[in-house]
N, C-alpha and C positions, 0 to 999 in steps of 0.2 A: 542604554536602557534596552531591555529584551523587548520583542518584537512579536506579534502573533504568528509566526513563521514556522512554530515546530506542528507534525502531523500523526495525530494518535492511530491505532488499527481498527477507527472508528472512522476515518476520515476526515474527523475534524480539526482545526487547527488550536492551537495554544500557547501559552508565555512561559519559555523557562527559557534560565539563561546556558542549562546545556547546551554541546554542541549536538548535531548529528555527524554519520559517519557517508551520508548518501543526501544529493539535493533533487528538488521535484518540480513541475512546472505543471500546471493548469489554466496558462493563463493572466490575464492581467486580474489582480483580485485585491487590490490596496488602491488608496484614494492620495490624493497629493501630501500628505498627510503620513503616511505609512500605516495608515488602520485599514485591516480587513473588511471589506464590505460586497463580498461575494464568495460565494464555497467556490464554485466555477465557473470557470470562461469558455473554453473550449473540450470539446469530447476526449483529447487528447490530453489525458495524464499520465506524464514520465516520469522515469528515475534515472537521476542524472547523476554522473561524476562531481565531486566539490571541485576538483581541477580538470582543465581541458586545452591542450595546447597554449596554456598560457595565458588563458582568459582573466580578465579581473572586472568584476560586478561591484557595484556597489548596490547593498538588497535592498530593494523597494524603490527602487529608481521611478519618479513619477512615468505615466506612458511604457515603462516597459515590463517586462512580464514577473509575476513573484514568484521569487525563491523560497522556497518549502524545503524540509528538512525533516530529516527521517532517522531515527533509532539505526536501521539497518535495514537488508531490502525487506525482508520478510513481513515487517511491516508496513514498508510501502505496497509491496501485493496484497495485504489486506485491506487498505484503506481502498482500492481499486485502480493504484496506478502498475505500468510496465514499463519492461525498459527502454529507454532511448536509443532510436537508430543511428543516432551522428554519434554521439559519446562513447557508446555501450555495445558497438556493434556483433560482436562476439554473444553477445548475452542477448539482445534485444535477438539475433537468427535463431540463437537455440530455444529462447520463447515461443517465435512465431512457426514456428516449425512444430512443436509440439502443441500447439495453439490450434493449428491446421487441422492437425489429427485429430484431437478432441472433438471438431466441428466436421471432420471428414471433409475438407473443402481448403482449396489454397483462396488467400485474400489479400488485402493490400492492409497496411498500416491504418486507414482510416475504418475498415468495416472492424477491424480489431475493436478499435474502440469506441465503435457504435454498441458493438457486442457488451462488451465490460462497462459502457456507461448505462444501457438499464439495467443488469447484475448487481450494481453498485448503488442505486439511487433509485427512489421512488419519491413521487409528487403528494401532500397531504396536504392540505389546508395550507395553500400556498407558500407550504414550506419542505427543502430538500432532506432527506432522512435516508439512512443510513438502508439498504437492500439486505436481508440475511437470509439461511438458511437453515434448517434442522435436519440431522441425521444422526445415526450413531454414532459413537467417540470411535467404534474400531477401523468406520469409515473414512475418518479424516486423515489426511494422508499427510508424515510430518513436513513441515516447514509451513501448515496451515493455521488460521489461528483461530480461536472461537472465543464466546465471551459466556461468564459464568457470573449474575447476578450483578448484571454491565462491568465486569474487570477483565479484563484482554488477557485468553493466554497464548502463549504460543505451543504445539503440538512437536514435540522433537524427542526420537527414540520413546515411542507409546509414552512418553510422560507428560506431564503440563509444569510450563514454565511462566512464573507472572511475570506479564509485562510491565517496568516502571520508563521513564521517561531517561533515564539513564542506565538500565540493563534490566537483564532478567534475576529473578532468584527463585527460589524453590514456590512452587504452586502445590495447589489441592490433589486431593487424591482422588479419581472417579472410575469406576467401571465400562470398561470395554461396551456393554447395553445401555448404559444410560445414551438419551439423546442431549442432543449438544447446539448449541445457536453455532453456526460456522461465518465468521464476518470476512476471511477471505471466498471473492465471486464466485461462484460456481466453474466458471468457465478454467480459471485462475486453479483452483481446483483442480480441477483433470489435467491442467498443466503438470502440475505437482506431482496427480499419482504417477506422471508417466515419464518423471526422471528429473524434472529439472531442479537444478540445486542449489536456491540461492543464497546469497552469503546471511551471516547469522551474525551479530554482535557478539564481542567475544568472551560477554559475562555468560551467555549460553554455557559454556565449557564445549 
């Protein structure tokens, strides 16, 4: 039986028995039971390898932390996670390196993600909700994703691609001036415009 273990570019998690191509960690967020019953546990949301030296999980192991699962990176930076320093090491230095810059300041793994968990997350009526932003389409820089009348696109070669839970296909058409909701962080953002390049699902083309 599928599991609430997949994560949309909304943050939120959900049931399909697709697989992802990328896993995620926030934390312990399931109950002995394997139901969902917290968004997060720790400031610290990564994007993890499905393999790693041989590891083998069984997901949602009571007490230990849940395995989240991800279309591809793109939309795990939109949801507000990065990459992992033990797995991902390669990609997690050329993050925080451009990370730096964006902030003009070198920092350690933890202030990262002090930074990207208020980016990501706002408090309402004691409940957690999604952080967004508005700017223009010709501002968003691709491998960004936004949402249009809440449907996730992703932003690749000036066009928009819909997000489904199993690939992308052709999106909407919008102008360059129109503004846009941007649901990847700000921060995550200026990563982007300043080169980094993360993998794409391969229904993208």
């Amino acid at each position: 039986m599928p599991l609430e273990n997949r994560v949309n570019p909304f943050g939120e998690t959900f049931v399909t028995s697709e697989y992802g191509t990328l896993m995620g960690n926030r934390g312990i967020l399931h109950d002995d039971r394997r139901n969902i019953v917290k968004r997060w546990a720790s400031q610290a949301w990564l994007i993890c390898l499905l393999e790693y030296n041989d590891n083998h999980r069984t997901v949602m192991t009571p007490g230990k932390y849940t395995e989240l699962f991800f279309l591809d990176e793109v939309t795990a930076l939109a949801a507000g996670h990065r990459p992992c320093w033990r797995c991902q090491r390669p990609k997690y230095l050329a993050f925080k390196e451009k990370f730096e810059q964006v902030h003009n300041a070198q920092m350690k793994s933890a202030e990262m993600d002090r930074i990207l968990h208020n980016e990501r997350r706002f408090r309402y009526k004691r409940r957690d909700w999604k952080q967004t932003f508005t700017t223009n389409f010709y501002d968003v820089p691709d491998y960004a994703m936004i949402a249009v009348d809440r449907v996730p696109y992703l932003k690749l070669n000036d066009q928009l691609l819909h997000w489904t839970p199993v690939g992308y296909v052709a999106g909407v058409a919008i102008s360059a001036e129109d503004e846009v909701i941007v649901l990847t962080p700000q921060s995550t953002v200026g990563v982007l415009r300043l080169g980094y390049e993360p993998t794409v699902h391969m229904s993208a083309g």
